[in-house]
RODRENGU-823500 format. One line per field, with one value per atom (N, C-alpha, C): y negated, z, x; residue number from 0; residue in one letter. Coordinates in nm, 2 decimals. Layout:
residues N
Y <- Y; ...
Z <- Z; ...
X <- X; ...
guba <- NUM; ...
kollum <- A; ...
This chain:
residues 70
Y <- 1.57; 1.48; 1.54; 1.49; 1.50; 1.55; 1.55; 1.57; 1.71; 1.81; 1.91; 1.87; 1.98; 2.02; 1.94; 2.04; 1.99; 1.88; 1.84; 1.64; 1.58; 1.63; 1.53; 1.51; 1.64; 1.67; 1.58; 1.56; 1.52; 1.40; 1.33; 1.16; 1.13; 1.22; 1.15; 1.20; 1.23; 1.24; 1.16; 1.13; 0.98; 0.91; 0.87; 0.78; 0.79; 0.89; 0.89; 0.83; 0.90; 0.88; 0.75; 0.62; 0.47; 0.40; 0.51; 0.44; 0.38; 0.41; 0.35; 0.45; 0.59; 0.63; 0.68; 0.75; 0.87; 0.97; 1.08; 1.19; 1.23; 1.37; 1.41; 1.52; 1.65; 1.78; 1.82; 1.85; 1.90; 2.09; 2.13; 2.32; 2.33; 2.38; 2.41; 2.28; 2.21; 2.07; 1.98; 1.87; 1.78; 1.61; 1.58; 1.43; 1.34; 1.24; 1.11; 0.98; 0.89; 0.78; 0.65; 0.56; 0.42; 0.34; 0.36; 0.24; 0.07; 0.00; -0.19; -0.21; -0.17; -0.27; -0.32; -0.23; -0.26; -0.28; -0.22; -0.33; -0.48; -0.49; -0.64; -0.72; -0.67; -0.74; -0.76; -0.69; -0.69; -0.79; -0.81; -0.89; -1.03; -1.03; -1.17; -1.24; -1.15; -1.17; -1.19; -1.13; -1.15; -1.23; -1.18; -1.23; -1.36; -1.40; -1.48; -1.60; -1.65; -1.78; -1.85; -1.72; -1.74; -1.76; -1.75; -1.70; -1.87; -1.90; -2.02; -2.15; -2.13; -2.25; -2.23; -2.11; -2.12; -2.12; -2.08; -2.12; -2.26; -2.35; -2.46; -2.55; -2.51; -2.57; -2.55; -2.41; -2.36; -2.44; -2.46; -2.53; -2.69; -2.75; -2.89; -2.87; -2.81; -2.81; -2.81; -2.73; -2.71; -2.83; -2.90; -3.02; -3.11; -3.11; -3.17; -3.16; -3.04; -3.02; -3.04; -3.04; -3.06; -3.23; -3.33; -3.44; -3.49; -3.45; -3.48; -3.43; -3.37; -3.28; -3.45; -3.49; -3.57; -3.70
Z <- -1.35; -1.34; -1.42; -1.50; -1.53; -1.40; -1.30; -1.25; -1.19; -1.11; -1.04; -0.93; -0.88; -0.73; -0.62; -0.63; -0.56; -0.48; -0.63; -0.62; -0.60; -0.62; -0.56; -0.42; -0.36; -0.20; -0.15; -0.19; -0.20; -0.17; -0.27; -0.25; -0.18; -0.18; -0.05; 0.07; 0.10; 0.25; 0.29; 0.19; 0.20; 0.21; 0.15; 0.15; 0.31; 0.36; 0.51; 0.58; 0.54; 0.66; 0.67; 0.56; 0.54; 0.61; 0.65; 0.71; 0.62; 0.50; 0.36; 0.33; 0.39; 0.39; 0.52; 0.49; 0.68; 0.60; 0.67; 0.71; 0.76; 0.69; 0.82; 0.70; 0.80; 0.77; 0.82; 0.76; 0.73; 0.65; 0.77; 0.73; 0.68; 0.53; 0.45; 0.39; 0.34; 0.27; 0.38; 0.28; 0.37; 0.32; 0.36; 0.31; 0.32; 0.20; 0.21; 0.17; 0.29; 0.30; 0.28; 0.21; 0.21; 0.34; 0.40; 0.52; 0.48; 0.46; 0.42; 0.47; 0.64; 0.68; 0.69; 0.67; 0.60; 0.44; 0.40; 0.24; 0.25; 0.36; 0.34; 0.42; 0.54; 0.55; 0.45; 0.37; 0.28; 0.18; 0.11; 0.10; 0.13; 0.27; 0.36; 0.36; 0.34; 0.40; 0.25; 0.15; 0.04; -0.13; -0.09; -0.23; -0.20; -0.15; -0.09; -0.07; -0.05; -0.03; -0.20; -0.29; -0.44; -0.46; -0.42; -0.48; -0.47; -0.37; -0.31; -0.40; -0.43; -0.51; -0.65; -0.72; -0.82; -0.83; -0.77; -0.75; -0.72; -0.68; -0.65; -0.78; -0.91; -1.00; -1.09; -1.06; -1.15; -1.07; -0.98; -0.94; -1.01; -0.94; -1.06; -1.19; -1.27; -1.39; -1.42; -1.36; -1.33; -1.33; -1.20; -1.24; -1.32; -1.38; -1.48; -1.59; -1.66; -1.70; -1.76; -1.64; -1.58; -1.59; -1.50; -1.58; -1.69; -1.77; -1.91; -2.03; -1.97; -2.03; -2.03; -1.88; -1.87; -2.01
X <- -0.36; -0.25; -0.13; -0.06; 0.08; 0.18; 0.15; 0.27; 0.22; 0.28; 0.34; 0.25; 0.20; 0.18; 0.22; 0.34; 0.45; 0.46; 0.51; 0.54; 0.45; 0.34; 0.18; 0.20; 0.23; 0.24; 0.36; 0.41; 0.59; 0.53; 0.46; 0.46; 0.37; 0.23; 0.15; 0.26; 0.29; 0.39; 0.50; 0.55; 0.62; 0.51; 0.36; 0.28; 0.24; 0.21; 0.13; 0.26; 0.38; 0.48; 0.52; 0.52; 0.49; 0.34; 0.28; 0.18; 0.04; 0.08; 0.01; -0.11; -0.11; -0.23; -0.22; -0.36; -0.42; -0.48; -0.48; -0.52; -0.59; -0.71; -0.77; -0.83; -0.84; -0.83; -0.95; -1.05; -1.16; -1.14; -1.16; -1.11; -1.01; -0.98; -0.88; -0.85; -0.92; -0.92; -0.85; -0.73; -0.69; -0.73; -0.83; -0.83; -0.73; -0.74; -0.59; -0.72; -0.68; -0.76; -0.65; -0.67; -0.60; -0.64; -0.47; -0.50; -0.46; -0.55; -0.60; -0.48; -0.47; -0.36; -0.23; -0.17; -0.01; -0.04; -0.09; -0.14; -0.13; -0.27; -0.28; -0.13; -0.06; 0.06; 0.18; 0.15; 0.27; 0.24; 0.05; 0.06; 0.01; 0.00; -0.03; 0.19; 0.27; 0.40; 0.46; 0.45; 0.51; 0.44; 0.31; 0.26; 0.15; 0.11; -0.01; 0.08; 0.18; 0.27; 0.27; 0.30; 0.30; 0.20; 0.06; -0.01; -0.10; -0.03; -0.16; -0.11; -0.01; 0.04; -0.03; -0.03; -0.06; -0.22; -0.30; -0.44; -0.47; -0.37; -0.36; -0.39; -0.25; -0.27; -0.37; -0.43; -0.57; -0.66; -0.70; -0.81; -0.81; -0.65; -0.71; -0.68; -0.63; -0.67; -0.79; -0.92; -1.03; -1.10; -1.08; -1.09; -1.10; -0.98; -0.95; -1.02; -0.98; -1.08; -1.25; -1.32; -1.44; -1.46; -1.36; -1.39; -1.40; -1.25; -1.28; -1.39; -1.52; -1.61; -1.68; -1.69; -1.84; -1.82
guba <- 0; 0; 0; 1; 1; 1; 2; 2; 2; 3; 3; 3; 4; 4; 4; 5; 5; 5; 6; 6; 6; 7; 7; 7; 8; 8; 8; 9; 9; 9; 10; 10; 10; 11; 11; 11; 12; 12; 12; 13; 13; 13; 14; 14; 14; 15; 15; 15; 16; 16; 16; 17; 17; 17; 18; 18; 18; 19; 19; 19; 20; 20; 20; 21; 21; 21; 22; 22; 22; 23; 23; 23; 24; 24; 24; 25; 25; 25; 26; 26; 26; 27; 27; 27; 28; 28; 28; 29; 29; 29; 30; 30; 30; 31; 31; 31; 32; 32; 32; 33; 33; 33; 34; 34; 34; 35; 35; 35; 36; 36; 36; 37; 37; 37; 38; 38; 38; 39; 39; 39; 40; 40; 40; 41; 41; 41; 42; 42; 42; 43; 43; 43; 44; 44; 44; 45; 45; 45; 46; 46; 46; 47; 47; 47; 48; 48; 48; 49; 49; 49; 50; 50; 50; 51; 51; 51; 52; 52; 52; 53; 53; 53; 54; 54; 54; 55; 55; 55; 56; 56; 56; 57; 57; 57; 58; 58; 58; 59; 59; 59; 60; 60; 60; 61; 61; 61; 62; 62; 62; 63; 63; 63; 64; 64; 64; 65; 65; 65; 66; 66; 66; 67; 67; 67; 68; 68; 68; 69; 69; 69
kollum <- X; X; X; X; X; X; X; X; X; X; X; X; X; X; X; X; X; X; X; X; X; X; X; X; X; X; X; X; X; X; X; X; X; X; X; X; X; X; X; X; X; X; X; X; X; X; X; X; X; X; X; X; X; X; X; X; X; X; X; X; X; X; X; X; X; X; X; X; X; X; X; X; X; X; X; X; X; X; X; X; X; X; X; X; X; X; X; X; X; X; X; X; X; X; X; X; X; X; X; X; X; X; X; X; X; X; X; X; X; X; X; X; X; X; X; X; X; X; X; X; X; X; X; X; X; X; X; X; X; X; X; X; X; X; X; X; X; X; X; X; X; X; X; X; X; X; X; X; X; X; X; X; X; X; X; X; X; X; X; X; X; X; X; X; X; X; X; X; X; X; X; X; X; X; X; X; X; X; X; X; X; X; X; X; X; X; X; X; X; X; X; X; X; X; X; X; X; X; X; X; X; X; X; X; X; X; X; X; X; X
């Protein structure tokens, strides 16, 4: 990586302390796991409202599309 030690350690620990990853220490080794679930709330809460409208208009376009083929 480009970055420093340090600062690796630095940001996964703001990452765990957000709840965004976990932990678990296996001897001298510390594993960092991605936790789904505040992931997925953030985007069930902020991006998935956007998200459904625009899939909306891709789908009939799709349609559309598709009929003007036959």
């Amino acid at each position: 990586m480009d970055m420093k030690r340090q600062s690796v350690i630095q940001h996964l620990g703001l990452l765990e302390q957000a709840n965004l990853i976990s932990t678990h220490r296996r001897g001298r080794e510390k594993l960092h796991f991605i936790n789904p679930v505040p992931l997925y709330e953030v985007y069930a809460r902020w991006i998935r409202k956007f998200e459904e409208g625009r899939l909306g208009l891709l789908h009939d376009l799709k349609q559309e599309l598709e009929r003007n083929e036959k």
